[in-house]
C-alpha positions as CSV (number, residue, x, y, z in Angstrom):
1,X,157.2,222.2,104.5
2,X,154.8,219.2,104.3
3,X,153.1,217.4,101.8
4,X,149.6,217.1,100.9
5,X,148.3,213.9,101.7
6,X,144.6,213.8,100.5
7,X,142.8,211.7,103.1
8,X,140.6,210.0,100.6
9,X,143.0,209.1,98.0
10,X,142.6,205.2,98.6
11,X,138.8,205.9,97.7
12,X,139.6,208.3,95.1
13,X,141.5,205.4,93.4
14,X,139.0,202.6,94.1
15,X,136.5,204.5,92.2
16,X,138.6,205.1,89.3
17,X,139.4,201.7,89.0
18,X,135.3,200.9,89.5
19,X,134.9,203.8,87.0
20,X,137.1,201.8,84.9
21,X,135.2,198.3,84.9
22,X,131.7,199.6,84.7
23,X,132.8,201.3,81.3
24,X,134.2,198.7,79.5
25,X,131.2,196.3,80.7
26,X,129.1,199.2,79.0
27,X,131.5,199.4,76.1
28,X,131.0,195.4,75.7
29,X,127.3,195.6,76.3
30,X,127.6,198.3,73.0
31,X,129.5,195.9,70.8
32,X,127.4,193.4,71.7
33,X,124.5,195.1,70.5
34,X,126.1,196.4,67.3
35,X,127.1,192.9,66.6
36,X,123.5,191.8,67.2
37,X,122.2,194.8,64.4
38,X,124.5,193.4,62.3
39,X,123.2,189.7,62.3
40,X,119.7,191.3,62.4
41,X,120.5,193.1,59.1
42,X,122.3,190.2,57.7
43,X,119.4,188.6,58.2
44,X,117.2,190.4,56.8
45,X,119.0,190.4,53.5
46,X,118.7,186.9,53.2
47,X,115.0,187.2,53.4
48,X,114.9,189.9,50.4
49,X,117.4,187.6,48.8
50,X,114.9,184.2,49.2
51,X,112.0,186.1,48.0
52,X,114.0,187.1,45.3
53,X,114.7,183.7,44.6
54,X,110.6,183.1,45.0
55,X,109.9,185.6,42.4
56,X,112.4,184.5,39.6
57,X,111.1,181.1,40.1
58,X,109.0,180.0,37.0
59,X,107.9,176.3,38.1
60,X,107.1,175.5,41.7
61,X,106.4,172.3,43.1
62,X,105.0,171.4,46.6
63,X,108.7,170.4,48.0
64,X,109.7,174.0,46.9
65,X,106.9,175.9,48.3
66,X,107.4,174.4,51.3
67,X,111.0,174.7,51.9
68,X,110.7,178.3,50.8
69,X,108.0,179.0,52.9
70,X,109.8,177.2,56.2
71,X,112.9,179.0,55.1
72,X,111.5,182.4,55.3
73,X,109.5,181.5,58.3
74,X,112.8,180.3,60.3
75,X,114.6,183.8,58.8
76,X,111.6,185.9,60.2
77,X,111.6,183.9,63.7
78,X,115.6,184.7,64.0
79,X,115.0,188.6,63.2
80,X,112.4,188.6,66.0
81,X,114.6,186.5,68.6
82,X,117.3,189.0,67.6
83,X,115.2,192.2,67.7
84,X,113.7,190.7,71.4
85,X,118.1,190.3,72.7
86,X,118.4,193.9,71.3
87,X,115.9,195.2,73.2
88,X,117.5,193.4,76.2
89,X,120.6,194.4,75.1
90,X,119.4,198.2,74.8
91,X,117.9,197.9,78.4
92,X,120.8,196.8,80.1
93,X,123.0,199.3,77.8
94,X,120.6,202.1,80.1
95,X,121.2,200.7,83.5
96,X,124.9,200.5,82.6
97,X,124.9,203.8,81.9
98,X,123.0,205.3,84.8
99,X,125.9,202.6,87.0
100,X,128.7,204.9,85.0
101,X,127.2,208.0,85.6
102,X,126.6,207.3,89.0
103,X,129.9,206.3,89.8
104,X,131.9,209.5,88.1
105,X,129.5,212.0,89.9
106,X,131.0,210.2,93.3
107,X,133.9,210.6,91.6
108,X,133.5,214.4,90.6
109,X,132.6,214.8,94.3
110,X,136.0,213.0,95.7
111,X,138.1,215.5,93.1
112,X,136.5,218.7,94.1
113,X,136.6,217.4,97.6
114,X,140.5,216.3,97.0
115,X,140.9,220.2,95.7
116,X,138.9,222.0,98.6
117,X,141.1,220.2,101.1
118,X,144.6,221.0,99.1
119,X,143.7,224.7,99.4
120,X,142.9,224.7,102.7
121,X,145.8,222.8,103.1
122,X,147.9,225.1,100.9
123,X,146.0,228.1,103.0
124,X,147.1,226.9,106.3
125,X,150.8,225.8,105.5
126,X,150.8,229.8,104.3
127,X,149.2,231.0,107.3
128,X,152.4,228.9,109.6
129,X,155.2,230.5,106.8
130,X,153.9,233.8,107.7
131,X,153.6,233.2,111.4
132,X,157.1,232.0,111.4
133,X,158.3,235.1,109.5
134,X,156.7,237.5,111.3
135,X,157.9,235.7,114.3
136,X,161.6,235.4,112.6
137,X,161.1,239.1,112.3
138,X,159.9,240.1,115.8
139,X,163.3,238.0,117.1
140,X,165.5,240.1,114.7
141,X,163.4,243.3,115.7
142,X,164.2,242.9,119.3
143,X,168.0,242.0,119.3
């Protein structure tokens, strides 16, 4: 009896592997932007924690108004740049995606194809074992 040999299996392999890749670039892209949250929300506590600073202040002077004021503003600017790469991040996060899905449907397809093929396979070698029997028997029938 023979073995299957699956015709596609090179392919088959080629997109696991792909399948592979394109996940953990998707899986990066996803740390990266929970690292990015993080620093977004770090930040963001530092600004409470300035103007918290501000308020207990009694006495200002011009040098502290000023250095507060340039300090929150720099804070702020970084929360936007960050909240601007998360967006980025986000987008590319949704292309990634679509790459991954797109890649295990092709994949999906190459199993099921990989299965139709080992029952025909199956179906036929079947078919021969029973030919040959029948055939066996006919020989035995006629002796």
């Amino acid at each position: 009896m023979k073995r299957f040999k699956y015709k596609y299996e090179r392919l088959l392999n080629l997109k696991e592997i792909e399948e592979k890749r394109e996940f953990a670039l998707l899986s990066r892209i996803r740390s990266n932007i929970e690292k990015e949250t993080q620093n977004k929300n770090k930040l963001k506590h530092d600004v409470e924690d300035l103007r918290k600073k501000v308020n207990e202040l009694e006495f200002f002077n011009v040098e502290d108004l000023r250095y507060y004021s340039l300090k929150n503003r720099e804070l702020e600017n970084n929360i936007v740049n960050i909240e601007n790469k998360i967006e980025e991040l986000k987008q590319k996060e949704i292309k990634q995606n679509d790459v991954v899905v797109e890649i295990r449907k092709n994949k999906k397809i190459l199993e099921k194809l990989k299965e139709k093929h080992k029952i025909a396979f199956f179906k036929e070698e079947e078919k021969q074992l029973s030919k040959f029997m029948d055939e066996l028997g006919t020989q035995r029938f006629k002796r």
